[in-house]
C-alpha positions in Angstrom: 10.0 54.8 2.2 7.4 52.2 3.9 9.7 52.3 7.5 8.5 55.8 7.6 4.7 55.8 6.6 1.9 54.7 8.8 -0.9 55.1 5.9 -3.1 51.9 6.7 -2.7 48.5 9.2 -0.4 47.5 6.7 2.6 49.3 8.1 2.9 46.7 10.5 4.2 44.0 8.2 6.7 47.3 7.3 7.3 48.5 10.4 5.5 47.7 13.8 6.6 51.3 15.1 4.5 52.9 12.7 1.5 51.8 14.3 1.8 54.5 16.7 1.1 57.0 14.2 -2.4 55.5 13.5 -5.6 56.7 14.8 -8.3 54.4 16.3 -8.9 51.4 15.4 -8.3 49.9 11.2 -8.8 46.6 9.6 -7.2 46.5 6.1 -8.2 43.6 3.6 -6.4 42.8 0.3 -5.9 40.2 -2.7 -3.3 40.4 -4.9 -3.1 38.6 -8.3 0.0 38.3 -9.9 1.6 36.2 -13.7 5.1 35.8 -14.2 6.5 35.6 -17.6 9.6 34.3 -18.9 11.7 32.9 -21.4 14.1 30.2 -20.8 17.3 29.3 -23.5 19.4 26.9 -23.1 23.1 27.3 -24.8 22.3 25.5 -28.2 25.9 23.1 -28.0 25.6 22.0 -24.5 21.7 22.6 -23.3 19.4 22.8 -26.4 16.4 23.7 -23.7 13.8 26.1 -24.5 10.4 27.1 -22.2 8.1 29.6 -21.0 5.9 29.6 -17.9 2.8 27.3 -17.6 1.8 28.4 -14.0 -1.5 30.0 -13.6 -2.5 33.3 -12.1 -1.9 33.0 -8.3 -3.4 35.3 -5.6 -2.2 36.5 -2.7 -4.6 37.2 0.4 -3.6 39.7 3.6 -5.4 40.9 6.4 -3.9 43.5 9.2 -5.9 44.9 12.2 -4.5 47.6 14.5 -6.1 49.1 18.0 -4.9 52.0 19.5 -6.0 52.0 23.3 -4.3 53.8 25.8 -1.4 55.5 24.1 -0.2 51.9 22.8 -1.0 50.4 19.2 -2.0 47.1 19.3 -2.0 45.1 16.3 -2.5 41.4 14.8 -1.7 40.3 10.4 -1.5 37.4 8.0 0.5 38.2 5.2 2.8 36.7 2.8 6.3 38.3 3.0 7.9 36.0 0.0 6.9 33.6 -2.5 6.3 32.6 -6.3 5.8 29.9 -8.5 6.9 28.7 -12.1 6.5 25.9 -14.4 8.0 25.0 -17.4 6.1 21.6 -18.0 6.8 18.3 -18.5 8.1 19.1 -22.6 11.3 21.0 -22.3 14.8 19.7 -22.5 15.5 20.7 -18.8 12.7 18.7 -17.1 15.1 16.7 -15.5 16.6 19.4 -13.4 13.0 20.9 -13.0 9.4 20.9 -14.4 7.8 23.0 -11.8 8.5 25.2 -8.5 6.5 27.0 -5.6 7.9 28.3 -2.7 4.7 29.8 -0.5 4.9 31.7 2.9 2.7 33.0 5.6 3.2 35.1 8.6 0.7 35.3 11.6 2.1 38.2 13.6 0.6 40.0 16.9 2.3 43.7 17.4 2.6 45.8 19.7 3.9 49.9 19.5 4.2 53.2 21.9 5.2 56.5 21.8 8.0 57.2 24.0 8.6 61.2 23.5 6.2 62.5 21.0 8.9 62.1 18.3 10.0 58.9 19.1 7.9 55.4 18.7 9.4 51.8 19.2 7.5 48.7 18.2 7.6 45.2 18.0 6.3 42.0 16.6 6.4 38.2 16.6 4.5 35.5 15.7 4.9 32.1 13.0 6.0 32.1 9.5 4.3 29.0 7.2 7.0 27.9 4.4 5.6 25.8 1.8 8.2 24.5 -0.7 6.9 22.2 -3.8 8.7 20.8 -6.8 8.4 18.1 -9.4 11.0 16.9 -11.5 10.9 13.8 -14.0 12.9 10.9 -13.8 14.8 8.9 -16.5 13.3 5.7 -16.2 15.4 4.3 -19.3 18.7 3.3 -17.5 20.0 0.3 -18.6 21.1 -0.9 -14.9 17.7 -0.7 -13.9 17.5 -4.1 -16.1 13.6 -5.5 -17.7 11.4 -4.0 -18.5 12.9 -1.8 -20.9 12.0 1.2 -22.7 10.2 3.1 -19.9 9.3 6.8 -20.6 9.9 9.3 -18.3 7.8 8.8 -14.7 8.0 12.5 -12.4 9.4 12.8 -8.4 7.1 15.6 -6.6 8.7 17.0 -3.4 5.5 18.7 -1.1 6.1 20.0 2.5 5.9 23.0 4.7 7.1 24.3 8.3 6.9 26.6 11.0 9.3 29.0 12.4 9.7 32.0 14.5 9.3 35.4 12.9 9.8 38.3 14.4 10.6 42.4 13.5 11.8 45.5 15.4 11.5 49.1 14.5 11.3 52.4 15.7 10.2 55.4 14.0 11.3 59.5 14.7 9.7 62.7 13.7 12.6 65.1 12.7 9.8 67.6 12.4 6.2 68.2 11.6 6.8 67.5 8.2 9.8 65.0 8.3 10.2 61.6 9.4 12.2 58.9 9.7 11.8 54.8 9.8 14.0 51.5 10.2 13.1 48.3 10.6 15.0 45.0 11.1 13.8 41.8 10.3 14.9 38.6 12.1 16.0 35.8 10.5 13.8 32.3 10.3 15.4 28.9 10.3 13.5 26.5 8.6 12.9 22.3 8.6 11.2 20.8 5.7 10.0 17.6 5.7 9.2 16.8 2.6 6.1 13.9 1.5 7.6 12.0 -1.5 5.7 11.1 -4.2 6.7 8.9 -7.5 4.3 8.6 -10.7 5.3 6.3 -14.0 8.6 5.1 -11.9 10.4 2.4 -13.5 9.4 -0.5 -11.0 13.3 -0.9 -9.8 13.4 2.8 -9.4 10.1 2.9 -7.3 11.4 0.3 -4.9 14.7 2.5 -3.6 12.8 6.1 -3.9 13.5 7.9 -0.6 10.3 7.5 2.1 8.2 10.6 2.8 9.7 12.7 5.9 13.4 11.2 5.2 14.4 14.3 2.6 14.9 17.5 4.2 15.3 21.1 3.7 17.1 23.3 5.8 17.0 26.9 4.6 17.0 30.1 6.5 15.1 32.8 5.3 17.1 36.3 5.0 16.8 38.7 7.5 16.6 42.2 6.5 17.2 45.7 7.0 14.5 48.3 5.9 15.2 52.4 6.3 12.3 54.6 5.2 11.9 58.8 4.9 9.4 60.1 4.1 8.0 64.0 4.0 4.6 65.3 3.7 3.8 68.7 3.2 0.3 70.4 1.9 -1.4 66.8 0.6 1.9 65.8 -0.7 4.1 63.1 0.7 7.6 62.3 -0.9 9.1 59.2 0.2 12.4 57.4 -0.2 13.9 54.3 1.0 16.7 51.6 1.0 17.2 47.7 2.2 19.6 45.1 3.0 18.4 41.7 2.4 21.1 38.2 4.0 20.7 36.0 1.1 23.6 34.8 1.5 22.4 33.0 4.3 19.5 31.3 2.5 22.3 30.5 -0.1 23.7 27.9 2.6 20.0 25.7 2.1 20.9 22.1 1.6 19.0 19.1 1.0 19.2 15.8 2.8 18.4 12.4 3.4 19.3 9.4 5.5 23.5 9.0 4.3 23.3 11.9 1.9 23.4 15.9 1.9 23.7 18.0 -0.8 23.9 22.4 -1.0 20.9 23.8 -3.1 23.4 26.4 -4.2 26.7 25.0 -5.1 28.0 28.7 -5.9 25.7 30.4 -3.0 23.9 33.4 -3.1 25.3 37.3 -2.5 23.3 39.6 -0.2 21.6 42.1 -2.0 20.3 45.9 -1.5 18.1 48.0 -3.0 16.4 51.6 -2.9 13.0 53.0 -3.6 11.3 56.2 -4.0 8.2 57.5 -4.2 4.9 60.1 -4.2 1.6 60.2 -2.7 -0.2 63.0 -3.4 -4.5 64.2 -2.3 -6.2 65.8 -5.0 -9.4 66.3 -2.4 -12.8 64.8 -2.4 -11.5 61.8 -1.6 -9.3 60.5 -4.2 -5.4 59.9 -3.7 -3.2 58.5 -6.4 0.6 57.2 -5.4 3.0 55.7 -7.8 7.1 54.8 -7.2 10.1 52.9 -8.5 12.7 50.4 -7.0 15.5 48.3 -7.7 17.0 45.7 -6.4 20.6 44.1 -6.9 21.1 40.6 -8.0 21.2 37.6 -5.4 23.3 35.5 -7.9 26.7 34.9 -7.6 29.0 35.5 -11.0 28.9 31.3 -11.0 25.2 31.4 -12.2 22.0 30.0 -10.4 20.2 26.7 -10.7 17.3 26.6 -12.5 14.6 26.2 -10.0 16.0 29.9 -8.4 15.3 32.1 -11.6 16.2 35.2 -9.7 18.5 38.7 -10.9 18.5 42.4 -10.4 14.9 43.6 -10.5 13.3 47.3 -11.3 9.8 47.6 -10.0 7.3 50.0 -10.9 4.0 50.6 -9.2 1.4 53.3 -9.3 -2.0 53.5 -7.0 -5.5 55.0 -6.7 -7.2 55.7 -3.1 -11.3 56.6 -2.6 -12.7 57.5 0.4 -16.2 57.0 0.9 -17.0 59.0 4.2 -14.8 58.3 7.2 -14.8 54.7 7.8 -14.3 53.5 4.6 -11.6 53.6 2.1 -11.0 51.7 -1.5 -7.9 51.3 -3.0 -6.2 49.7 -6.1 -2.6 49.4 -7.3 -0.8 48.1 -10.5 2.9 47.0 -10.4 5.3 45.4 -12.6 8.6 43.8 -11.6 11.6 43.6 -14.5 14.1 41.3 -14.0 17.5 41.4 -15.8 18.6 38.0 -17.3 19.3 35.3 -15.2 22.1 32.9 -16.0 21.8 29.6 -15.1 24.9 27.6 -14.9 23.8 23.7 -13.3 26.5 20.8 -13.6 25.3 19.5 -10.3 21.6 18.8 -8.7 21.1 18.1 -5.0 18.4 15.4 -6.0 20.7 11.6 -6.5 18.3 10.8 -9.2 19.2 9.6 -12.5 19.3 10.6 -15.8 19.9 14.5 -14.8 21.9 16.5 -17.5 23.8 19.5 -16.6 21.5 23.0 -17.6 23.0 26.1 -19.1 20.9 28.6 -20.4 19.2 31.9 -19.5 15.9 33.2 -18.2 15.3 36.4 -20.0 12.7 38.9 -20.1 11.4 37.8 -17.0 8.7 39.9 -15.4 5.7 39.5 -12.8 2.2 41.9 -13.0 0.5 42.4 -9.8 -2.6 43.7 -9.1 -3.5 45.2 -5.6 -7.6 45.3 -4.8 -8.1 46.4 -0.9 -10.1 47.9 1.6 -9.9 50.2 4.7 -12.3 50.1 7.6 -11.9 52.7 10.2 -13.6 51.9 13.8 
């Protein structure tokens, strides 16, 4: 139901209309650790690969400011709207196809939002979106056409680069009632050139000499727009809340990868667009303390051909739950635990987009897959 609420600056990474709803001025602050768990198995007669995730705690920062001057809501955010890493290491049978993954985003948005009845708010907002894609895979160094020396272990290829793009969201928000109101929000699409830097590390020497320059390998990839609806109602310290979402992943299943004679898809079978729905309660027990807790799901991005093994995605179930202090008026402390719970993840790879050697085809599953997040922020009222 996020389209609908205006609780903290944060509704304008949700919906800029919601802004409008906000009194005086608010900075919000957060940081947000999060683990992801899984298990990989490969399918013991053609991919005998087995692996759980190496990566380390990551946090995620955000920072939203709104203004309310004149009857318009003015507001400015950095926030991450996508994102995770993974790695399996450099021991499992399916380090050829991958070893380890990141994909890291950032949005720098400036808002704006005004009333235009006193039911009706429209908002707006635009700004840059940071996309950070990172990989390393090892690379057979054993072929026998490479010729002497012989006998080389495996070296590792590590793809690192990031662009800029265009973000931008509209919304508008209605009150049905005092008590009732409703949200949506669309989210534009952002096209995306990555030039990657190109790094090789234990390379056999014949292999090091034809490894693509930095800048010539290329991802094109479009993140999904998105369609977010919110209601929410709030009646005597009580609000209920429900909401739903179409996500294009389709279109970001149309990436490919390329280099100087050479282009390959990143997902030979594509990607489906997916939707989801939420629901949830906020409720004030007085004195300053608010607790909030809700569930969602989401449908699976995969296509009935399987993923690759660098997109461990599926249908997820998330479940959060929330506790708000206030100390006085201008400040307010808050803290939220969530849980995400993927269904397996089938992983059918016969083909890579990377021309290097040596890589096997990958069937398997990622199962009991799941990512804990912790939410630690702060509300300053102006």
């Amino acid at each position: 139901g996020r389209a609908a609420l205006a609780q903290d600056g944060s509704a304008l990474a949700s919906n800029p209309a919601a802004m409008a709803a906000l009194e005086g001025s608010t900075v919000s602050i957060a940081a947000m650790p999060l683990q992801l768990d899984y298990e990989f198995r490969g399918l013991a007669a053609s991919s005998p690969a087995h692996a759980t995730n190496h990566e380390d705690v990551s946090v995620i920062p955000a920072a939203y400011a709104v203004r309310r001057a004149g009857g318009v809501s003015y507001g400015a955010a950095i926030y991450s709207p996508l994102g995770l890493g993974f790695d399996s290491g450099p021991q499992w049978a399916g380090r050829r196809v991958i070893e380890q993954a990141r994909l890291g985003s950032l949005n720098v948005m400036a808002a704006a939002a005004w009333p235009v009845t006193d039911k009706l708010s429209f908002g707006g907002s635009a700004g840059g979106q940071w996309l950070r894609p990172q990989a390393r895979i090892a690379v057979a160094s054993d072929a026998i056409f490479y010729g002497p020396p012989a006998g080389w272990p495996d070296g590792e290829v590590t793809l690192d680069g990031d662009s800029w793009g265009f973000a931008a969201q509209l919304g508008a928000t209605y009150a049905l009632s005092d008590q009732w109101r409703v949200g949506m929000t669309w989210t534009a699409p952002v096209d995306h050139a990555v030039a990657f830097d190109v790094h090789g590390k234990g390379l056999h020497p014949t292999l090091a000499l034809v490894l693509p320059a930095s800048g010539s390998v290329r991802l094109d990839a479009t993140v999904p727009q998105q369609v977010l609806v919110g209601l929410a109602r709030e009646s005597k310290g009580t609000t209920w809340a429900l909401g739903a979402v179409w996500q294009d992943w389709s279109q970001f299943g149309a990436a490919s990868l390329s280099m100087p004679g050479y282009a390959a898809p990143m997902f030979a079978a594509g990607l489906r667009d997916t939707w989801g729905a939420s629901a949830g309660v906020r409720h004030d027990f007085g004195d300053g303390w608010t607790a909030s807790t809700g569930v969602s799901y989401e449908s699976n991005p995969a296509t009935a051909a399987g993923i690759p093994a660098y997109f461990p995605v599926a249908e997820q179930w998330r479940i959060a739950a929330g506790v708000e202090r206030s100390l006085g008026d201008a400040l307010r402390l808050r803290a939220a635990a969530s849980i995400v719970l993927q269904g397996d993840a089938v992983v059918v790879q016969d083909v890579h987009p990377l021309p290097l050697p040596g890589i096997p085809p990958l069937h398997g599953e990622y199962r009991d897959t799941q990512v804990a997040l912790l939410a630690l922020g702060a509300d300053f009222r102006l």
